[in-house]
Each structure stands twice: as C-alpha cells, then as structure tokens.
C-alpha atoms as a printed R data frame, in Angstrom:
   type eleno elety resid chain resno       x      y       z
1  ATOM     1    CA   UNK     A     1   0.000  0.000   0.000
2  ATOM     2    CA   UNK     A     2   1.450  3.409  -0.987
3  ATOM     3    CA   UNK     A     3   0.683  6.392   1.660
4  ATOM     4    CA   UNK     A     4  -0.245  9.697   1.278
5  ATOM     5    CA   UNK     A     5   3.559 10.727   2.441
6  ATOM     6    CA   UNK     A     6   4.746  8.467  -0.314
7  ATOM     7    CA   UNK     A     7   2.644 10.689  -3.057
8  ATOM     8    CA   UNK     A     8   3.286 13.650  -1.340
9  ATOM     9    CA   UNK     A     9   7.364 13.335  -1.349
10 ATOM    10    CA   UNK     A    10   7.004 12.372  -5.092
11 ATOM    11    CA   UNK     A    11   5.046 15.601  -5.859
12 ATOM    12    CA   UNK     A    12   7.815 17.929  -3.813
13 ATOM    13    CA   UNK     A    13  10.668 15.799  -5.918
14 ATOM    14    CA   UNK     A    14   8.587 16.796  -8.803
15 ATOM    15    CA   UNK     A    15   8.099 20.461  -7.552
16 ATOM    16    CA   UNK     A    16  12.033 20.834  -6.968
17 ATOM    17    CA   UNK     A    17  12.911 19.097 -11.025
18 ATOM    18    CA   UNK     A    18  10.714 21.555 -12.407
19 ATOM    19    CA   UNK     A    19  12.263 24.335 -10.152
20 ATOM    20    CA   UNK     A    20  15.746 23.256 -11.291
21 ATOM    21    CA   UNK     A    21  14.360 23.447 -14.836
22 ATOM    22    CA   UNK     A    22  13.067 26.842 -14.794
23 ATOM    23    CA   UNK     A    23   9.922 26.607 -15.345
24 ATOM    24    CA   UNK     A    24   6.956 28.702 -13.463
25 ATOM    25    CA   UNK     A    25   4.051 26.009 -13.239
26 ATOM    26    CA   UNK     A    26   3.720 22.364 -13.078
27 ATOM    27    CA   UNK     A    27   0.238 20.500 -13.527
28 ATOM    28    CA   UNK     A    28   0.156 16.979 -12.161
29 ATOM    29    CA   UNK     A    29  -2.707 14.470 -12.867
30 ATOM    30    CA   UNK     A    30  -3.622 12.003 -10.546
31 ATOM    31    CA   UNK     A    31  -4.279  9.167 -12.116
32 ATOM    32    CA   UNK     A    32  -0.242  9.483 -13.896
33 ATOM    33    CA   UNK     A    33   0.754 10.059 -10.711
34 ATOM    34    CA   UNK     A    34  -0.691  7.016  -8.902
35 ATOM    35    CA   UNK     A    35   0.406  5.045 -11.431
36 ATOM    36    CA   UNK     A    36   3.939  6.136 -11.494
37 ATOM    37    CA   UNK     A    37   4.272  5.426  -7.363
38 ATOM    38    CA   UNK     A    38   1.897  2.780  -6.859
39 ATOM    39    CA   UNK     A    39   1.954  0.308 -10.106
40 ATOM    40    CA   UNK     A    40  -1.465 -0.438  -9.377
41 ATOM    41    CA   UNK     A    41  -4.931  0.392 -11.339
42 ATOM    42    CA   UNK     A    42  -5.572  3.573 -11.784
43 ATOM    43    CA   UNK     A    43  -9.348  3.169 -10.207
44 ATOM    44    CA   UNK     A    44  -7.622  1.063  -7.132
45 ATOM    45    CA   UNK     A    45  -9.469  1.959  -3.675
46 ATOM    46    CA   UNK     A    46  -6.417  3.535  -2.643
47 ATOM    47    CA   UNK     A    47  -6.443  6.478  -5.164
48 ATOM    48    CA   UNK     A    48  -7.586  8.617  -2.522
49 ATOM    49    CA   UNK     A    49  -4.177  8.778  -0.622
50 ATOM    50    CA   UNK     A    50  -2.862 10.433  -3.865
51 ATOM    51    CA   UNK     A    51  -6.090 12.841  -4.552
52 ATOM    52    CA   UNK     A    52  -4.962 13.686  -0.459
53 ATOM    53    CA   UNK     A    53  -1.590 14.455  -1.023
54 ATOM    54    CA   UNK     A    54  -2.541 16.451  -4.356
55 ATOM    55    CA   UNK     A    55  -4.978 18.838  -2.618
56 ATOM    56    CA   UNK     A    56  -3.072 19.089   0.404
57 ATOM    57    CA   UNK     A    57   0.322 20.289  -1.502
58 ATOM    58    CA   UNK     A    58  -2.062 23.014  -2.562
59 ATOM    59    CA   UNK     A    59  -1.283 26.633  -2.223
60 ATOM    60    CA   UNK     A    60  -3.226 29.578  -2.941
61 ATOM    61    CA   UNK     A    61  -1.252 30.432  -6.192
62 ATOM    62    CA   UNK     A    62  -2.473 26.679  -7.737
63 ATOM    63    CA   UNK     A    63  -5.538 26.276  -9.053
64 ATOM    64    CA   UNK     A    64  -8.061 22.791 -10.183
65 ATOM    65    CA   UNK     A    65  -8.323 21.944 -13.186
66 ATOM    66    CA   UNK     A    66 -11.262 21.013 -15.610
67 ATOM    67    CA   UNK     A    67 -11.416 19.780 -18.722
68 ATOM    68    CA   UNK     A    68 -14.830 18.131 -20.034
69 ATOM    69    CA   UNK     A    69 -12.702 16.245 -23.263
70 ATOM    70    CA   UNK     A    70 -10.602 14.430 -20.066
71 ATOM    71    CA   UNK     A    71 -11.805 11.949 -17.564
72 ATOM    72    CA   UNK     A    72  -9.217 12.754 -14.529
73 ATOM    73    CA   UNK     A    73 -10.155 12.585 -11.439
74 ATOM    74    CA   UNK     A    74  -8.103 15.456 -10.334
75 ATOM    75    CA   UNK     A    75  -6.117 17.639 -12.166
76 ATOM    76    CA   UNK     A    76  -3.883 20.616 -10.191
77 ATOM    77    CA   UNK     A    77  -1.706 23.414 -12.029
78 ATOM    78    CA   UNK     A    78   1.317 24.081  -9.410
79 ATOM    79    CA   UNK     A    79   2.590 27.739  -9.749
80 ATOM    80    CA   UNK     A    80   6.052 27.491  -8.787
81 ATOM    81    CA   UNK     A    81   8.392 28.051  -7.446
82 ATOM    82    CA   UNK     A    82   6.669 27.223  -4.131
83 ATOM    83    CA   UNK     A    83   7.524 28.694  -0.826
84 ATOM    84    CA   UNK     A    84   9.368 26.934   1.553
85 ATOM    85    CA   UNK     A    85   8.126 26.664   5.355
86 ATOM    86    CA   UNK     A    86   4.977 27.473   6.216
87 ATOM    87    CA   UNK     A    87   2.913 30.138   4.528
88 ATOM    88    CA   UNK     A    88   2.902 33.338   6.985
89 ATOM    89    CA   UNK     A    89   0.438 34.713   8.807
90 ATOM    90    CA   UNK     A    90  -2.062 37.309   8.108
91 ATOM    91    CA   UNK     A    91  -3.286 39.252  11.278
C-alpha cells in the first residue's frame, strides 16, 4: 500500500525538477501520478491517498483543473516556485 507521504514526497521531488528546470508552473494528474508510485490500477481503492496528497500540496497560487474532453479525477496546475516553510500569517 502506498501512503499519502509516499505521493506527497514524489510531488515535492517533482516540484524541486521543475524548479531546477526553470519553469513557473507544473500540472500533475492524478491518475499518472498514482500510477507512477503505486503500479497499481488507476481506479484502485487507494487512489484517494494520492487525490490527499494532491490537494493538500495546494497553495493559494495553484488552481483545479477542468477539462470536459478528459476523464481525470483530479487535475492541479502548481505555480512554482513554491515557498518553503509554512505560509505566513495574516493578522
């Protein structure tokens, strides 16, 4: 079984290639990403341990996306590059 810390570590390693390659965004599927940790069907019960880590790597720069032509599950476009630490506080 693959955890929600296993798909979350892959999605920072992804976060820091695409860094280290310049680029500003990064969208991550979640069925290509379950597949590439897990090995396992894409519709496998535990699917929602990577839709978890997805949403929770969220920050308020990223944003969902939709396409109707596409059955993902979940689809998230990653602005980057993302802060490090915890985001401050607004008082």
């Amino acid at each position: 079984m693959v955890s929600t810390d296993q798909f979350r570590q892959e999605i920072k390693s992804r976060f820091k290639l695409a860094g280290a390659q310049g680029r500003q965004d990064l969208t991550i599927e979640c069925g290509e990403l379950y597949r590439s940790i897990s090995k396992l069907p894409v519709f496998d019960p535990w699917m929602i341990f990577c839709c978890n880590a997805m949403r929770a790597e969220m920050a308020k720069t990223d944003r969902l996306v939709f396409d109707e032509d596409e059955s993902s599950l979940l689809k998230i476009h990653y602005s980057l590059p993302r802060m490090e630490g915890p985001a401050p506080r607004s008082n």
